[in-house]
TORPAGU-622146 format. One line per 4 residues: number of its first residue (from 1); their letters; for each residue y negated, x negated, z of N, C-alpha, C. Coordinates in pm, whole numbers, plus 50000, padded with zeros to 5 digits. Each point is the difference from the previous one (the first is absolute). Layout:
TORPAGU-622146
NUM> A> Y X Z Y X Z Y X Z | ...
This chain:
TORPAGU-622146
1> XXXX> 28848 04098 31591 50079 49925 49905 49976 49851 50021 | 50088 49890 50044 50026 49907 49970 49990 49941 49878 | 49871 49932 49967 50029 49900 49837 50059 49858 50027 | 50071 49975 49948 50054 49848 50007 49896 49910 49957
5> XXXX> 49976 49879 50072 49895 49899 49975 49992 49952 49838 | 50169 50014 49921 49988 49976 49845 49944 50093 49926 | 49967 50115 50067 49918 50077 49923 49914 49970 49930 | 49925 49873 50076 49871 49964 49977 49988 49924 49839
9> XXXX> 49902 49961 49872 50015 49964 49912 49931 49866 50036 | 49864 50053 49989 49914 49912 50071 49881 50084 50099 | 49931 49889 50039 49874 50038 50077 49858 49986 49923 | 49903 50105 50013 49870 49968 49967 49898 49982 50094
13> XXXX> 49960 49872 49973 49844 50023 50092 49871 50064 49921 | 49923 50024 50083 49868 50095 49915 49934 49941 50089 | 49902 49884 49933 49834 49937 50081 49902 50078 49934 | 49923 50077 50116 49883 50082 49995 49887 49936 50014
17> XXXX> 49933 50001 49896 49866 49949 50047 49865 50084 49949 | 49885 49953 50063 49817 50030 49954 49971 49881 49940 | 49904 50078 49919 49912 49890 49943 49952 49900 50076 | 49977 50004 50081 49928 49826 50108 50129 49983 50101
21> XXXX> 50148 50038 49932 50086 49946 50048 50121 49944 49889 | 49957 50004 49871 50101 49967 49874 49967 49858 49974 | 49921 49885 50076 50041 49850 50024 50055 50014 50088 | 50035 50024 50087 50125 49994 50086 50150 50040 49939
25> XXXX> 49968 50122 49924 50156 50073 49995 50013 49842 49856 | 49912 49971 49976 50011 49905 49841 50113 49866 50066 | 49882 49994 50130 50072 49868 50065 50145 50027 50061 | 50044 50124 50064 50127 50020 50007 50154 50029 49929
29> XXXX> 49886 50019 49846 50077 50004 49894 50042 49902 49948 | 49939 49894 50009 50015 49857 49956 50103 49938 50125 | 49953 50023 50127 50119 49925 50073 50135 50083 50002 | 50044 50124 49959 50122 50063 49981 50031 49941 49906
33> XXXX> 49984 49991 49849 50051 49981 49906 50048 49836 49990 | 49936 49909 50049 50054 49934 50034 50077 49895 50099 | 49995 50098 50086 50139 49994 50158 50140 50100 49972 | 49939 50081 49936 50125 50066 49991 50044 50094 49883
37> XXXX> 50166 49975 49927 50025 50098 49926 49978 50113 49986 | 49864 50027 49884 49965 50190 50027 49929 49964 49884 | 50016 50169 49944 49941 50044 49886 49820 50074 50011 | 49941 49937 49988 49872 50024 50017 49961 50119 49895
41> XXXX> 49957 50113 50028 49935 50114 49948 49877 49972 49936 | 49940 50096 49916 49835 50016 49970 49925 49995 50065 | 49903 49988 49993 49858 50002 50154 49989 50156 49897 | 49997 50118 50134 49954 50110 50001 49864 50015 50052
45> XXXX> 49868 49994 49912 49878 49999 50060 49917 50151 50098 | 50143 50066 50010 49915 50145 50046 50159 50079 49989 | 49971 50129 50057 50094 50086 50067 50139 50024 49844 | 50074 49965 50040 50124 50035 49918 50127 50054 50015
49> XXXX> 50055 50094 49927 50137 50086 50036 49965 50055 50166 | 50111 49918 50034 49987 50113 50143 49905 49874 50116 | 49961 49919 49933 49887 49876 50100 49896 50057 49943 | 49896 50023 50164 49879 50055 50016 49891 49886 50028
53> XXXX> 50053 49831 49931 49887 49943 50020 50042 49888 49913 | 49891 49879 49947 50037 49961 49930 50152 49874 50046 | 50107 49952 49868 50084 49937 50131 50060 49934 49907 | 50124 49899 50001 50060 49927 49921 50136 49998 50052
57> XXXX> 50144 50019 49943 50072 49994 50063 50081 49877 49988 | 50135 49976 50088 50080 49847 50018 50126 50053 49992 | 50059 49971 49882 50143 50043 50032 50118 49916 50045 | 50110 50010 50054 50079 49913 50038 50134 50033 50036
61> XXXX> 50097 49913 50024 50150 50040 49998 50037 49976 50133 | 50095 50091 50076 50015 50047 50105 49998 49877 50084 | 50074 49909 49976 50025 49854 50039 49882 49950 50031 | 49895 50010 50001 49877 49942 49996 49896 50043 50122
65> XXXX> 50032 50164 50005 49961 50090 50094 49962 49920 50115 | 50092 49910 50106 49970 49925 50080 49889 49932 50022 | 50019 49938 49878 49856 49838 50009 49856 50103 49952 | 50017 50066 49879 49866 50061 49944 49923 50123 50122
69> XXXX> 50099 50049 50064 49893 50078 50063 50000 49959 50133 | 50041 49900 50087 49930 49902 50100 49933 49950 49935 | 49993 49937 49896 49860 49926 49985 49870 50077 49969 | 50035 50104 49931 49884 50092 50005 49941 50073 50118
73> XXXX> 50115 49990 50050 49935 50048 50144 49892 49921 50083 | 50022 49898 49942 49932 49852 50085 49904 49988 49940 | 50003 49996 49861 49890 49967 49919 49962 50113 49907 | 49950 50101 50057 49975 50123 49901 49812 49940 49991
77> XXXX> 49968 49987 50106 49838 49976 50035 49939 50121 49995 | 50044 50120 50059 49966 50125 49988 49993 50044 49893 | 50073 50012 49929 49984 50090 49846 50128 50102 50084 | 50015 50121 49979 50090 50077 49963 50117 50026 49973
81> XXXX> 50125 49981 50027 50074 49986 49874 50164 50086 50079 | 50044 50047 49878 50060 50103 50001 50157 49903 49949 | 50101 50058 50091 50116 49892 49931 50133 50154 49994 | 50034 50018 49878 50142 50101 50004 50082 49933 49917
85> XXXX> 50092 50109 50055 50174 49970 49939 49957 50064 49875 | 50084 49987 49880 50049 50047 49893 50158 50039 50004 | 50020 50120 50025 50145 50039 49994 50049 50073 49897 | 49871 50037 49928 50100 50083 49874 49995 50169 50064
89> XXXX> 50019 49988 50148 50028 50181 50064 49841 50057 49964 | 49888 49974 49998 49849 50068 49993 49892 49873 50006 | 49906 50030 49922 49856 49910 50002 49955 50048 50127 | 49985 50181 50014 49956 50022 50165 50047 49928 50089
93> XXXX> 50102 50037 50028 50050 49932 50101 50029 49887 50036 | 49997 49877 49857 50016 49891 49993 49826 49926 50102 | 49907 50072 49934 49906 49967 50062 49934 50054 50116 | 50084 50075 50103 49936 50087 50079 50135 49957 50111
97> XXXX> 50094 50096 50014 50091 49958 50116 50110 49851 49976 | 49972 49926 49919 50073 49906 49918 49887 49865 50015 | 49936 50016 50077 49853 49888 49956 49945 49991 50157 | 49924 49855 49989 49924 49972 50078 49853 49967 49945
101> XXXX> 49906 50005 50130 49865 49951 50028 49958 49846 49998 | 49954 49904 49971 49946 49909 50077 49858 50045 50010 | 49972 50000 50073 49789 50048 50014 49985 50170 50039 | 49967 50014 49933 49956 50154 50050 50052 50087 49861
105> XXXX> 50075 50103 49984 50063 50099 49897 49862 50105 49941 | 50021 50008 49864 49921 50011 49957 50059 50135 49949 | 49931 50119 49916 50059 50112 49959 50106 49968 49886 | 50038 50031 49952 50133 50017 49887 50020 50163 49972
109> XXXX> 49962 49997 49884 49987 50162 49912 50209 49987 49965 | 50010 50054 50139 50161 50040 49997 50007 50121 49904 | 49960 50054 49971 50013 50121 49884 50022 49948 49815 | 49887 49854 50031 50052 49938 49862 50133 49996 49979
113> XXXX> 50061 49931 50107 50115 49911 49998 50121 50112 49987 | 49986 50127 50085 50097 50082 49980 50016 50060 49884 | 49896 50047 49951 50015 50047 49833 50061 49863 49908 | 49983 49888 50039 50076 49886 49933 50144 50025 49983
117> XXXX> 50055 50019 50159 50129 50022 50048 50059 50130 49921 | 49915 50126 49961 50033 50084 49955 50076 49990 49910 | 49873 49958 49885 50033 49965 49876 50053 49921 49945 | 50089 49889 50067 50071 49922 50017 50169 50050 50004
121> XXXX> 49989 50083 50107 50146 50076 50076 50023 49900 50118 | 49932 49929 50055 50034 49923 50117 50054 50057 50077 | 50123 49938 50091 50067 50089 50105 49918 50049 50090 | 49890 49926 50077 49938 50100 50063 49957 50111 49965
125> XXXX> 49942 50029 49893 49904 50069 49927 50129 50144 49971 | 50135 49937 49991 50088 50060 49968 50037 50130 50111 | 50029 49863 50160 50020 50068 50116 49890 50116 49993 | 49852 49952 50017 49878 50065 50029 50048 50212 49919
129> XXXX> 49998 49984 49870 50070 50099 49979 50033 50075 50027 | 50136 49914 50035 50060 50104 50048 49970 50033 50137 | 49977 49938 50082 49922 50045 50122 49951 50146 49987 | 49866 49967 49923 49952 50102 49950 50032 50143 49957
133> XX> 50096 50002 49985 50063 50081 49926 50011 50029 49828 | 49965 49888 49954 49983 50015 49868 50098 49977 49934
């Protein structure tokens, strides 16, 4: 299936960090928020929803996609960080075949995210189904 690029709503970034690495993710939080239009998340101090480490996320509008994740790419300073689409079709899939790496990929409890999709009625979750035979 072909999704059209307007699919997209926005993008999230997810900065992963350790404890003797959260002055860094502090300091990268401070230079995003103010270089570029984005909605800065909670500091998550430890494993949450379907993130298996502690992390903070960056949200942003498709338009932006360009500048915010070259520069993170440039200037991550080794933290982690996880960048997906938001399409509305699945949280799984949004963050799994819909997403990129900068650094090294970390686990993602894809089972959270699908019971999300479930209980939701997300089209994937919908397709999945029926796949299934259900």
């Amino acid at each position: 299936m072909t999704i059209p690029v307007d699919q997209v709503n926005e993008y999230h970034a997810h900065v992963y960090f350790e404890p003797h690495t959260r002055p860094v993710a502090e300091q990268l939080r401070e230079q995003l928020g103010e270089r570029f239009e984005v909605r800065l998340g909670r500091w998550k101090e430890g494993p949450v929803g379907p993130h298996t480490r502690a992390m903070y996320q960056v949200a942003f509008e498709p338009e932006h996609f360009d500048r915010v994740v070259r520069w993170l790419m440039l200037n991550r300073q080794g933290l982690d960080v996880l960048v997906h689409a938001e399409t509305g079709l699945g949280h799984a899939g949004d963050h799994t075949t819909r997403a990129l790496w900068l650094g090294n990929p970390l686990p993602i409890k894809v089972e959270y995210l699908q019971q999300i999709d479930r209980d939701y009625g997300l089209p994937e979750a919908i397709d999945q189904a029926v796949n299934n035979g259900c």
